[in-house]
BATORRO-552365 format. One record per residue: x, y, z of N, C-alpha, C, O, CB in turn. Coordinates in steps of 0.05 Angstrom, whole numbers, padded with zeros to 5 digits, always signed. Glycine has a CB too. Example, Ala and Ser with C-alpha at 12.3 -4.5 7.8 and 13.67 -1.06 7.14 Angstrom:
# BATORRO-552365
+00264-00114+00156+00246-00090+00156+00264-00066+00156+00285-00066+00169+00226-00089+00181/+00257-00045+00142+00273-00021+00143+00258+00001+00157+00268+00023+00161+00282-00012+00114/
***
This chain:
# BATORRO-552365
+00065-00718+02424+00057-00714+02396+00072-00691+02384+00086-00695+02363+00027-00708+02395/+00071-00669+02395+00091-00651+02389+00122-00655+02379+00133-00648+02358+00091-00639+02409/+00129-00667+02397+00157-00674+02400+00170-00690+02381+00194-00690+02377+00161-00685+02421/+00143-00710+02365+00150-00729+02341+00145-00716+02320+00155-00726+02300+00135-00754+02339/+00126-00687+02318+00130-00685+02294+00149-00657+02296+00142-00643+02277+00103-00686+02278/+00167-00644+02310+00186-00635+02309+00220-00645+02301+00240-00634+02291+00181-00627+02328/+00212-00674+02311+00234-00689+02302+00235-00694+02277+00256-00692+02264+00236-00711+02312/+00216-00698+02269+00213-00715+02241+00218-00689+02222+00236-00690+02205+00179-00733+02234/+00201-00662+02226+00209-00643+02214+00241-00645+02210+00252-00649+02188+00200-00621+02227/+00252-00642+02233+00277-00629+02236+00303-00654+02218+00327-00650+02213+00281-00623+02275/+00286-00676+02214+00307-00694+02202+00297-00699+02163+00304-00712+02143+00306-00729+02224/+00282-00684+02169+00271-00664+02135+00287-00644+02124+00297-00641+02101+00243-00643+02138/+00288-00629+02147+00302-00604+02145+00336-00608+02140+00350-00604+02120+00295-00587+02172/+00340-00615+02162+00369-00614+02163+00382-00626+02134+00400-00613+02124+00379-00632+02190/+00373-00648+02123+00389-00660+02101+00385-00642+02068+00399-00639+02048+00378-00696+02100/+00358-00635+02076+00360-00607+02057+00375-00581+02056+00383-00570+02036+00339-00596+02057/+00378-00574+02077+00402-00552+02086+00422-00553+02075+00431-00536+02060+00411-00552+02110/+00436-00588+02087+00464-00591+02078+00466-00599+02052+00488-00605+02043+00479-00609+02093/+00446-00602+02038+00448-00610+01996+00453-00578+01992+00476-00568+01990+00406-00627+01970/+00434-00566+01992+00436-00538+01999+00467-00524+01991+00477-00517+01970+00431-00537+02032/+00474-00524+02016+00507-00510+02026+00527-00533+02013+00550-00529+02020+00514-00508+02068/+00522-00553+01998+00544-00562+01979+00549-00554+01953+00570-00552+01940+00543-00587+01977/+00517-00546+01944+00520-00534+01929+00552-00506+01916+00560-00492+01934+00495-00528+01936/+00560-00504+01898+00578-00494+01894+00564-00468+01891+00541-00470+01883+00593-00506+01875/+00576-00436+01896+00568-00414+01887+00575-00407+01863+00597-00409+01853+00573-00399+01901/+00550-00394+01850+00560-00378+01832+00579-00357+01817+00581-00334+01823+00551-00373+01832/+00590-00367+01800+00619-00359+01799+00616-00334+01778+00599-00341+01762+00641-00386+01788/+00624-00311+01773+00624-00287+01763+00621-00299+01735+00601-00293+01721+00649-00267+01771/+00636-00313+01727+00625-00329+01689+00606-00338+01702+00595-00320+01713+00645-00358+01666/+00598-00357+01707+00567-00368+01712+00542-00342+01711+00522-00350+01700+00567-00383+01748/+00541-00316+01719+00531-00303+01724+00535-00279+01688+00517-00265+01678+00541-00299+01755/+00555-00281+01681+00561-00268+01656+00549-00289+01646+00525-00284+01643+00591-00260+01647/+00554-00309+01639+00538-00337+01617+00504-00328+01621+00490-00322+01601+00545-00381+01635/+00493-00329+01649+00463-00322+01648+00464-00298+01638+00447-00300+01621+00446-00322+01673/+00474-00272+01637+00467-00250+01631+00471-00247+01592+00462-00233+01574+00485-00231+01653/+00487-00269+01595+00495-00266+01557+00466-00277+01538+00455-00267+01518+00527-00296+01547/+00462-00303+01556+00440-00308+01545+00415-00300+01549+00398-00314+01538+00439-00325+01546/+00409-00283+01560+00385-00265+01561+00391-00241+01545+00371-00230+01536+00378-00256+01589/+00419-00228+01537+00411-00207+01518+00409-00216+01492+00415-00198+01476+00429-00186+01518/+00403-00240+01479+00390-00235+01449+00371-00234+01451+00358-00223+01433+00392-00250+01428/+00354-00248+01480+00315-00250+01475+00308-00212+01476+00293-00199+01462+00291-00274+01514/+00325-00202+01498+00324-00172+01501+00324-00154+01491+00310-00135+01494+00334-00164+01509/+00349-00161+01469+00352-00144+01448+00322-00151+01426+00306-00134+01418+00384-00150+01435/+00323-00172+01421+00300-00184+01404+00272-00167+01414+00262-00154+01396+00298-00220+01410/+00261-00167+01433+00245-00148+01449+00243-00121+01450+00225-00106+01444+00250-00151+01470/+00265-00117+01457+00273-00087+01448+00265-00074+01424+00250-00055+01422+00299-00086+01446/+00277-00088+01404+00273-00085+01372+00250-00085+01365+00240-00069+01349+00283-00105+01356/+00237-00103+01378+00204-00110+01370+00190-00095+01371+00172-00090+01354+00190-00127+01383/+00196-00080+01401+00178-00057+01417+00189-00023+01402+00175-00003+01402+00187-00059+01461/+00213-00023+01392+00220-00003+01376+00201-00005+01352+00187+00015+01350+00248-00005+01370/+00197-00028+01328+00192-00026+01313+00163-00015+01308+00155-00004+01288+00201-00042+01307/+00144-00025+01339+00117-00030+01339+00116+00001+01351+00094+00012+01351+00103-00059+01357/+00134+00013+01360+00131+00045+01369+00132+00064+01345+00115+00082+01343+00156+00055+01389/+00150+00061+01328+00154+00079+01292+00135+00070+01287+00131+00083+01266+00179+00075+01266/+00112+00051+01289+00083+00060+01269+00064+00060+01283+00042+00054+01273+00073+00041+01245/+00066+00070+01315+00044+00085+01321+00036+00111+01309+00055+00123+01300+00046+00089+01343/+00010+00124+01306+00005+00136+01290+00012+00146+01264+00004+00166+01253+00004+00145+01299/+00027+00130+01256+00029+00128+01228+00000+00120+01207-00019+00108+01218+00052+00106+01226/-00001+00126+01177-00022+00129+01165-00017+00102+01144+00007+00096+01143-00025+00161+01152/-00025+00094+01137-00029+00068+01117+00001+00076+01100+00024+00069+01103-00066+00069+01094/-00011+00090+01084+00005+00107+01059+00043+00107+01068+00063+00102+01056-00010+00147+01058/+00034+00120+01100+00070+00126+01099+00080+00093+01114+00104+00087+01116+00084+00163+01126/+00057+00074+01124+00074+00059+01129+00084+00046+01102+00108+00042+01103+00065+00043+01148/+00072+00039+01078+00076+00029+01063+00095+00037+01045+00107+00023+01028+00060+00025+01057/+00099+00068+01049+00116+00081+01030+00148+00082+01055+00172+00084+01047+00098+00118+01019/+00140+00081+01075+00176+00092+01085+00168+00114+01090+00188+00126+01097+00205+00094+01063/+00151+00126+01090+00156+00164+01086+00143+00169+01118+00134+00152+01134+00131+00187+01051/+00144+00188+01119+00127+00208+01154+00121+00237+01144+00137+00253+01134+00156+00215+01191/+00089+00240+01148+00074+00257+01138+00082+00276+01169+00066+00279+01188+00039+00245+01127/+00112+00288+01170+00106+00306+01198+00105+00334+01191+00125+00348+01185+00130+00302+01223/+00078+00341+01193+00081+00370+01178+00097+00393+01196+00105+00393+01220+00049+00382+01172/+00099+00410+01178+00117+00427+01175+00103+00453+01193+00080+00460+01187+00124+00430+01144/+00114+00465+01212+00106+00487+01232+00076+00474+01244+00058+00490+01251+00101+00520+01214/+00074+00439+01247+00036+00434+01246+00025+00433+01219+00011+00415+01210+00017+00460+01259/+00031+00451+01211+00003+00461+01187+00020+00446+01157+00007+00432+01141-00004+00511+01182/+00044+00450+01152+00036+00451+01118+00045+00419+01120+00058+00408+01138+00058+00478+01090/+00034+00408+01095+00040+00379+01078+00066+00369+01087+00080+00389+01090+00041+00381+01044/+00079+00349+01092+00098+00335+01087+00098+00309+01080+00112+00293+01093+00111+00337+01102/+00080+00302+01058+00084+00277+01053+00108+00266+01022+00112+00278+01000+00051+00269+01050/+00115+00252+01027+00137+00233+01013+00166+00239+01032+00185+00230+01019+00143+00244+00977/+00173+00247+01051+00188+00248+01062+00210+00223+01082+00200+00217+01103+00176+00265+01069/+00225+00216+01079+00236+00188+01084+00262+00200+01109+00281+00214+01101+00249+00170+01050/+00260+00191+01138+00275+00214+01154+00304+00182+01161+00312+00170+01181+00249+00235+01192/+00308+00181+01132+00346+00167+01132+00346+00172+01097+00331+00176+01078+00353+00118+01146/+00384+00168+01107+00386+00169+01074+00392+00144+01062+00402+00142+01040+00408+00188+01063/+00384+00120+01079+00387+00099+01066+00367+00089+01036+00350+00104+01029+00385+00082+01088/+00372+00069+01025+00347+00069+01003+00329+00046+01014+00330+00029+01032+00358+00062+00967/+00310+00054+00994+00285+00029+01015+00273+00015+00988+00281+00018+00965+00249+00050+01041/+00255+00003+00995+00238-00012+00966+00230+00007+00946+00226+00031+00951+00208-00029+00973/+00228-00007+00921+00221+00013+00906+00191+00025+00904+00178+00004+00908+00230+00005+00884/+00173+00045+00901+00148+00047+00918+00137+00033+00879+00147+00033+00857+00136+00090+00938/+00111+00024+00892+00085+00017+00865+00083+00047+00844+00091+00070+00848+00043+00011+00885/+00070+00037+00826+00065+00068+00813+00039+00064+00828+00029+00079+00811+00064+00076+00773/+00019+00058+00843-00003+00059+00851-00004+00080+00882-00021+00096+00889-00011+00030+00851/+00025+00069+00899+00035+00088+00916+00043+00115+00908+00033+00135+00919+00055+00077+00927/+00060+00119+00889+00070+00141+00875+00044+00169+00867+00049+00193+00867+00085+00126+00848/+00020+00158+00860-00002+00166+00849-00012+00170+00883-00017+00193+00887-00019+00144+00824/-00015+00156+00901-00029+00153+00925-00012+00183+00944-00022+00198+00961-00024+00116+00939/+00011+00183+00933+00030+00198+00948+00022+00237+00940+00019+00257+00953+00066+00186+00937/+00020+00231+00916+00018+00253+00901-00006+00267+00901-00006+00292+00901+00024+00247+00880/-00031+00249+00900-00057+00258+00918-00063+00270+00942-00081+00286+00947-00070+00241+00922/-00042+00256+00964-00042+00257+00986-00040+00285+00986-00057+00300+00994-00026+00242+00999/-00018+00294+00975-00009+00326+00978-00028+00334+00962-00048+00331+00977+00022+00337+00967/-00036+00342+00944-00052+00357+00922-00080+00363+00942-00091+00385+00945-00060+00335+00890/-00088+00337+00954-00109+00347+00960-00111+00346+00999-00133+00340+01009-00132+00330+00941/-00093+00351+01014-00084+00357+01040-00098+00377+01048-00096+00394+01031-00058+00361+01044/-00111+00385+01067-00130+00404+01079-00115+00433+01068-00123+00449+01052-00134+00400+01116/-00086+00433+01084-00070+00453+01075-00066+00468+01050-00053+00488+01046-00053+00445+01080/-00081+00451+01031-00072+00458+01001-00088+00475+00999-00081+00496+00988-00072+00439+00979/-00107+00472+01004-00132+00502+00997-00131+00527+01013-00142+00544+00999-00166+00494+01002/-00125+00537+01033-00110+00563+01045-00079+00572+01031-00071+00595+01030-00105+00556+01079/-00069+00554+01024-00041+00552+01012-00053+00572+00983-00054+00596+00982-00027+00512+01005/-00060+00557+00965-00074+00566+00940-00092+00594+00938-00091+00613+00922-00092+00544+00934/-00112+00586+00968-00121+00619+00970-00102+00633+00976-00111+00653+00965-00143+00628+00989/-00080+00642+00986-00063+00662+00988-00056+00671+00961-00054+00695+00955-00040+00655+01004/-00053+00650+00944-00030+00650+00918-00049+00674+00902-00044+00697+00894-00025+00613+00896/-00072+00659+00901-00101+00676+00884-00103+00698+00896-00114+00715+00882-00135+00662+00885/-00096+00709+00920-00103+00728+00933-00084+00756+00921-00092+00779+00915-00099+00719+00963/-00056+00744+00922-00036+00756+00912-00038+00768+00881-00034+00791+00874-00016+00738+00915/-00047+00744+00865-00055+00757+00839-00077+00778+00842-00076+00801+00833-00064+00735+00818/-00101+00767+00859-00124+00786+00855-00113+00816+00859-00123+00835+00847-00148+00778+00876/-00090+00821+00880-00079+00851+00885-00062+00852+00867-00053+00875+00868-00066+00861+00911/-00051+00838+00848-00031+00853+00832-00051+00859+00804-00047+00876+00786+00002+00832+00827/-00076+00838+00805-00093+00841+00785-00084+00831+00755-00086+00841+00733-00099+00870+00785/-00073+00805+00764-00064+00785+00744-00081+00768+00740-00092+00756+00759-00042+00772+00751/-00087+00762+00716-00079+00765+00693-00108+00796+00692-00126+00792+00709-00079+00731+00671/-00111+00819+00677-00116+00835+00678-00150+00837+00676-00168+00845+00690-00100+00846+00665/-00149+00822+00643-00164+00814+00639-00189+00802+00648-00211+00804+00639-00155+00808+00633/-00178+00787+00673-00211+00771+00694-00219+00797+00711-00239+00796+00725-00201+00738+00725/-00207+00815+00710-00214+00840+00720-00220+00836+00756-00205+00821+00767-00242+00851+00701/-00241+00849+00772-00235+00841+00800-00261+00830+00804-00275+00822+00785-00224+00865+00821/-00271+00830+00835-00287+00819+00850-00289+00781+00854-00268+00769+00848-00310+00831+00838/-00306+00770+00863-00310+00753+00880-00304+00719+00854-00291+00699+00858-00346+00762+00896/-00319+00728+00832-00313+00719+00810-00285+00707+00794-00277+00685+00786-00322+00735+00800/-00274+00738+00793-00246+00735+00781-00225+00723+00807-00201+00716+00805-00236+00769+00768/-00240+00725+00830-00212+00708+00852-00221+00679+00848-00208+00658+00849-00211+00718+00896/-00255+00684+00844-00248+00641+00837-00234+00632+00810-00225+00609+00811-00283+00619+00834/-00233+00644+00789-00220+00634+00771-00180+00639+00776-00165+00624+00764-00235+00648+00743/-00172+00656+00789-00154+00659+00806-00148+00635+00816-00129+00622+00808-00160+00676+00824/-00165+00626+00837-00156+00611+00857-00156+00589+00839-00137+00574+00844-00171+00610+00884/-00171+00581+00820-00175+00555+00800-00146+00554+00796-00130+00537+00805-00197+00558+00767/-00140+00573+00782-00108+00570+00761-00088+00566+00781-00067+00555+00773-00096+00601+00741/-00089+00574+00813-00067+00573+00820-00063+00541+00835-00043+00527+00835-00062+00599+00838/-00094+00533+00849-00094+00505+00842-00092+00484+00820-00092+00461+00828-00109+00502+00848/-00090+00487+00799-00093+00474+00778-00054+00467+00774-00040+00447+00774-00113+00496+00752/-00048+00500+00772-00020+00496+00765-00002+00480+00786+00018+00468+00780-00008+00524+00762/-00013+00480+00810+00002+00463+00832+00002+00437+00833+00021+00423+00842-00006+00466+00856/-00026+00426+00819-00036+00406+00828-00018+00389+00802-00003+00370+00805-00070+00407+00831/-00023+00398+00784-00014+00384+00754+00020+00385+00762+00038+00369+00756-00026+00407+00719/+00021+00401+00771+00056+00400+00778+00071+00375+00787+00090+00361+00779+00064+00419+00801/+00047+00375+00814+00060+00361+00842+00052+00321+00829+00065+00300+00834+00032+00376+00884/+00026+00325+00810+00018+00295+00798+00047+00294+00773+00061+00274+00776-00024+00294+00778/+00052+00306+00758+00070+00308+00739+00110+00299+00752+00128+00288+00740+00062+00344+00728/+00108+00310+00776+00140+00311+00795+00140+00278+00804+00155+00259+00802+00138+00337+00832/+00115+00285+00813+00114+00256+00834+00102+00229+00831+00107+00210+00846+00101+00262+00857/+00083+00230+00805+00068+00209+00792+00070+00206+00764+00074+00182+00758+00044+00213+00796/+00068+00221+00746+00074+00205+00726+00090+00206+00719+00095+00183+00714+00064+00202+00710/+00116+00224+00710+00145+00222+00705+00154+00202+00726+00150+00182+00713+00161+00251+00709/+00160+00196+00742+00172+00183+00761+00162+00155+00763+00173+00138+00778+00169+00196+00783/+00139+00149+00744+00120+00121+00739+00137+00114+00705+00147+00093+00700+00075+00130+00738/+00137+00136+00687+00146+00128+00672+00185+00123+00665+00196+00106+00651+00131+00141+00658/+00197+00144+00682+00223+00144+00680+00237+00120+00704+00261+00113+00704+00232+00176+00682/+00218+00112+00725+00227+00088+00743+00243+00106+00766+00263+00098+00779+00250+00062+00726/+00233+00126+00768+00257+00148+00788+00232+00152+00825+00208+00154+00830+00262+00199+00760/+00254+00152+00839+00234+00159+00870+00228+00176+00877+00246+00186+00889+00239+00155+00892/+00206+00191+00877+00199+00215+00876+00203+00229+00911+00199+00253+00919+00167+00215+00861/+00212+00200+00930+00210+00212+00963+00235+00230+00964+00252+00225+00947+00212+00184+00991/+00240+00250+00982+00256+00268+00996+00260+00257+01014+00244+00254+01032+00249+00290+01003/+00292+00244+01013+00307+00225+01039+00321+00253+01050+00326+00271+01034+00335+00193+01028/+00324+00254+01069+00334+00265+01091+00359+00265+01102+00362+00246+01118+00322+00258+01106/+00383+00283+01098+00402+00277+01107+00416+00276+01135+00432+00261+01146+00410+00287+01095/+00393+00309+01144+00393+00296+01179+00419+00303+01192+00418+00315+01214+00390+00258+01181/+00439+00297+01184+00472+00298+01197+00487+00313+01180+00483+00308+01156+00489+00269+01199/+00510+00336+01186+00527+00343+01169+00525+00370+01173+00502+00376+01179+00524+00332+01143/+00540+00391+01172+00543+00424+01173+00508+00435+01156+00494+00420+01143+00580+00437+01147/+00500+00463+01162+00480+00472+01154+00489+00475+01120+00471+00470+01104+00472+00496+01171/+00509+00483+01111+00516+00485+01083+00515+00464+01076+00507+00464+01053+00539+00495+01075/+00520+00440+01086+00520+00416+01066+00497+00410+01061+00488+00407+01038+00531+00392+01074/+00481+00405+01091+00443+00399+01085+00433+00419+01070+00416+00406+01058+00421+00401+01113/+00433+00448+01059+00421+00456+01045+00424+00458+01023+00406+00465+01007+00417+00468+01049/+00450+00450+01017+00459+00443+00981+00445+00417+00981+00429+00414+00963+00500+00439+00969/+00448+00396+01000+00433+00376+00997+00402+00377+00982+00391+00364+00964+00433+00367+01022/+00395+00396+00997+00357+00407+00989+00353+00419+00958+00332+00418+00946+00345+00442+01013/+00377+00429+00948+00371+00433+00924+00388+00414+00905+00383+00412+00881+00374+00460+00920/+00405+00404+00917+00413+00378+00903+00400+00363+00890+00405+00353+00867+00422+00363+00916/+00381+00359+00905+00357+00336+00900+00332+00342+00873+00321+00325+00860+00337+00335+00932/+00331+00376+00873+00320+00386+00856+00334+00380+00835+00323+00395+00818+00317+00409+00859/+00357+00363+00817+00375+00360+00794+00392+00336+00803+00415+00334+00794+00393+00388+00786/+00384+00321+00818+00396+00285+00825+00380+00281+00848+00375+00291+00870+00435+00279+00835/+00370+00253+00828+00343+00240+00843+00353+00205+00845+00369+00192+00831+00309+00245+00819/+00339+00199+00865+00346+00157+00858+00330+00148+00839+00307+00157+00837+00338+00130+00885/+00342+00128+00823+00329+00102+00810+00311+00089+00832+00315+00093+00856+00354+00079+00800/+00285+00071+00821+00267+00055+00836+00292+00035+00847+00289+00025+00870+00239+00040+00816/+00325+00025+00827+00336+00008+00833+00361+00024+00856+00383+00015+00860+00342-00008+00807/+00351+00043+00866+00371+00058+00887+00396+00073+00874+00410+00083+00891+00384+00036+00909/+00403+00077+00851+00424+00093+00834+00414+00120+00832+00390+00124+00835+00428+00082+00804/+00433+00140+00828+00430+00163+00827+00434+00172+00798+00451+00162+00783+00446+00174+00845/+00416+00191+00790+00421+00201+00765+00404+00234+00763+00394+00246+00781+00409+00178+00743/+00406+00242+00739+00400+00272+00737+00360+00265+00740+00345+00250+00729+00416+00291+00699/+00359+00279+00754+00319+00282+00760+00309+00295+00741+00305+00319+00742+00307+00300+00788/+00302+00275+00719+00286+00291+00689+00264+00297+00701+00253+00318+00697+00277+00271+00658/+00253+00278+00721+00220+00280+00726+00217+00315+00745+00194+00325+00744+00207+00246+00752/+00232+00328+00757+00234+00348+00765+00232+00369+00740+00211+00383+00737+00255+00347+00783/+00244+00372+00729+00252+00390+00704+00230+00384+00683+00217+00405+00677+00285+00381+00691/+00223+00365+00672+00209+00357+00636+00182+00359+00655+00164+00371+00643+00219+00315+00612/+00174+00350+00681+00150+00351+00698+00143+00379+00697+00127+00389+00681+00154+00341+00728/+00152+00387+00709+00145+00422+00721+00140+00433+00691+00118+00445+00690+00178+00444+00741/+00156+00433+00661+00160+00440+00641+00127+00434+00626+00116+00450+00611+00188+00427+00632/+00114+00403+00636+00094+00399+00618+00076+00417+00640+00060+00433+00631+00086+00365+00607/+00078+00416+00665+00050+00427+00675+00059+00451+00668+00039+00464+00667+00038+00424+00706/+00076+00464+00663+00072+00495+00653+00060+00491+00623+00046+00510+00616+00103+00514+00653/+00064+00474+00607+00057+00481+00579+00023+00478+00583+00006+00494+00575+00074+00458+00554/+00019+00450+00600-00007+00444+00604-00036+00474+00613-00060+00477+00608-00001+00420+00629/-00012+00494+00632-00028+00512+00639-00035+00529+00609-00052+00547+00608-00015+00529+00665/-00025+00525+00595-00036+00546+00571-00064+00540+00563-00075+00561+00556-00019+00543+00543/-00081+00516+00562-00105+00507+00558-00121+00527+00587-00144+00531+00579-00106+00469+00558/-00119+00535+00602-00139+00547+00629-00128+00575+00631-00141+00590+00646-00136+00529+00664/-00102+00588+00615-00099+00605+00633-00115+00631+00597-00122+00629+00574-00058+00606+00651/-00113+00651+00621-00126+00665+00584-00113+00673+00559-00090+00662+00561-00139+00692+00586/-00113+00683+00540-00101+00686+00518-00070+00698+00521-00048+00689+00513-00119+00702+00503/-00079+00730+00540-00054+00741+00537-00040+00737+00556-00028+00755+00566-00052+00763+00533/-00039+00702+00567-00019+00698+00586+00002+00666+00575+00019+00653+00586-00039+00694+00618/-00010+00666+00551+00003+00647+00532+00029+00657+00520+00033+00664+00497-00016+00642+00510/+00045+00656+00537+00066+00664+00525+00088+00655+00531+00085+00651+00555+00067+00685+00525/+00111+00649+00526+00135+00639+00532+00152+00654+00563+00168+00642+00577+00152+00643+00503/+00140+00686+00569+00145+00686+00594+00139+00681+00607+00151+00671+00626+00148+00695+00603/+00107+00684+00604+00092+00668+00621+00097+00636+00630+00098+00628+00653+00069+00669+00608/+00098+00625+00615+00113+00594+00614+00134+00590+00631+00134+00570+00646+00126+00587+00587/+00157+00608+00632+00182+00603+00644+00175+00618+00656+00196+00629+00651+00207+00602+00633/+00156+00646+00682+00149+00644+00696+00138+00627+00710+00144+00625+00733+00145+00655+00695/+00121+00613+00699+00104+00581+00723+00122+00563+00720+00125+00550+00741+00071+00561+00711/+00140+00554+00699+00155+00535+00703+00177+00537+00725+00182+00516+00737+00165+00531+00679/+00190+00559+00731+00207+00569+00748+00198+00567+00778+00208+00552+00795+00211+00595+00739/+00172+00590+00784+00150+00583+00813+00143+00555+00820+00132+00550+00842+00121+00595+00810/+00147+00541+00805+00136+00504+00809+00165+00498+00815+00167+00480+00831+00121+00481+00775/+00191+00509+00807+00214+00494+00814+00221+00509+00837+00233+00497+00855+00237+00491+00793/+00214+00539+00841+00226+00552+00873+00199+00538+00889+00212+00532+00909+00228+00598+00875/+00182+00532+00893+00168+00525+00925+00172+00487+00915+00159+00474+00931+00121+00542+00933/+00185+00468+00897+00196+00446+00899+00228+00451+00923+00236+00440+00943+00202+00436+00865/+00234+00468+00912+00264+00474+00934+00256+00482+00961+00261+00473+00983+00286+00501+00925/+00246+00497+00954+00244+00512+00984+00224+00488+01003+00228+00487+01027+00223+00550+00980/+00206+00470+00993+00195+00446+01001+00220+00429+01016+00221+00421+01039+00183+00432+00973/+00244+00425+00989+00255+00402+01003+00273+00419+01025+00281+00405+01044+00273+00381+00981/+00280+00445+01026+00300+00458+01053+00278+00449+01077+00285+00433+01095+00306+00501+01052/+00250+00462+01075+00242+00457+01094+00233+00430+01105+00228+00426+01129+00229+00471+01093/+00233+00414+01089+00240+00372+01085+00263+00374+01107+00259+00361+01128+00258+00354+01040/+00287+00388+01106+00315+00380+01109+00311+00393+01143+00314+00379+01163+00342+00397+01083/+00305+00415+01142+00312+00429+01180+00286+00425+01190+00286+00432+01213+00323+00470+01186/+00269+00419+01184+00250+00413+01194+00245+00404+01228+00231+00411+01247+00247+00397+01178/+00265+00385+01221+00267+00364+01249+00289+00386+01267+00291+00382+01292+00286+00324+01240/+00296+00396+01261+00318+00411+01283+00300+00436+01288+00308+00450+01307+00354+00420+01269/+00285+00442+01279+00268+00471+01286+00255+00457+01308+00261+00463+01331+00244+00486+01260/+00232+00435+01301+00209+00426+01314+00225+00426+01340+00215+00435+01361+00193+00397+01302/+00247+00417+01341+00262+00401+01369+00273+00432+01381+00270+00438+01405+00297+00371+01360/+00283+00447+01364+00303+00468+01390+00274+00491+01383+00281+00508+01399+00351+00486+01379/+00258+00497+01376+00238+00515+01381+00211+00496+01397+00206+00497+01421+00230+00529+01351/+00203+00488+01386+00180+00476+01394+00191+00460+01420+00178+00464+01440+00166+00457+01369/+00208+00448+01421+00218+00423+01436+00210+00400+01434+00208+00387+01455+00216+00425+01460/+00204+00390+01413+00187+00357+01411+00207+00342+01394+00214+00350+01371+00149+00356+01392/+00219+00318+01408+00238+00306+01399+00223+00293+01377+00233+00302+01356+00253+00291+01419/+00211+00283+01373+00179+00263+01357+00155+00276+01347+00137+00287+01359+00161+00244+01379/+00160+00273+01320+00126+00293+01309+00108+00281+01325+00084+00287+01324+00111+00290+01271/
***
């Protein structure tokens, strides 16, 4: 019994063997041909798993806008920020308004503002509100007020009505002199919603109405044309100094902090 079904195996076996060993080997193209056609599904994969990694933790707002809210030292705001300098869709005025909120009212904004009020309360500006607990909240009112009307004025409605993109693209590459002329570049040439470059009214005629606008809150004897082109001026130095720190941002976080990724 044994012996028959060893035979029978073995005349199974053997003719499979030799189909087997006629087989031709794989020839180095044969082996390049399989490897060719597996890198588009790979790459395709690849891509996929890249794309689905850039909006982990990402927020509604910046996926929709292009932008990355990676704040600055941790703590301060960075929203509208776009980290290429390519151009992207043009954003909604409903985004533009969504963007501009975002910042105005960011946890950060109210320690930001109490400092500002803090500063007046010791220089005892405007004189008039005189001191204590009182005169720093109407302080802290004006210095929020003036920011807030600024940052809605830069980034929402000039930029809703003139068709201009109110995001800070990122240049990212190039000598430290170039990226920082870049940062104030941007303060006086801005993009079209249609990706063209032109002079940034909404920076300039913006900042200009929320300074005129502060004349209704601030008190009598601060109505004045220096006064004016003092706030109009402070709304355009922390817009710059915003977009420098927009610009090195990413090279601080990485050679101080060490985090290649907000």
């Amino acid at each position: 019994m044994f012996l028959r079904t060893f035979i029978a195996l073995l005349f199974i076996a053997v003719p499979a063997v030799a189909q087997q060993s006629q087989q031709p080997a794989p020839t180095p193209a044969d082996s390049q041909k399989d490897k060719s056609s597996e890198k588009p599904q790979d790459t395709a994969d690849a891509q996929d798993k890249k794309t689905t990694d850039d909006q982990i933790g990402k927020s509604k707002l910046e996926k929709e806008t292009g932008t990355v809210n990676d704040r600055i030292f941790e703590v301060l705001p960075n929203y509208g920020t776009v980290e290429t300098s390519k151009s992207l869709p043009p954003l909604t005025s409903g985004q533009k308004f969504r963007l501009a909120t975002a910042g105005v009212f960011d946890w950060a904004a109210y320690p930001f503002n109490g400092a500002l009020a803090a500063i007046s309360q010791a220089k005892d500006d405007p004189k008039s509100w005189g001191q204590g607990w009182g005169a720093y909240g109407k302080r802290y009112g004006e210095s929020f007020a003036d920011n807030s009307i600024g940052t809605y004025m830069t980034t929402a409605v000039f930029p809703i009505l003139l068709h201009e993109d109110p995001r800070y693209y990122q240049m990212a590459k190039g000598s430290f002199t170039h990226r920082a002329y870049h940062g104030i570049n941007r303060l006086f040439v801005t993009r079209t919603d249609s990706g063209h470059d032109r002079f940034n009214v909404s920076e300039s005629l913006g900042n200009a109405v929320a300074a005129a606008i502060s004349n209704v809150y601030h008190p009598a004897e601060d109505r004045t044309a220096g006064r004016n082109a003092s706030t109009f001026g402070l709304l355009i130095l922390w817009d710059g100094l915003s977009n420098e720190l927009k610009e090195f941002w990413p090279d601080i976080r990485c050679k101080v902090l060490h985090k290649e990724t907000p």
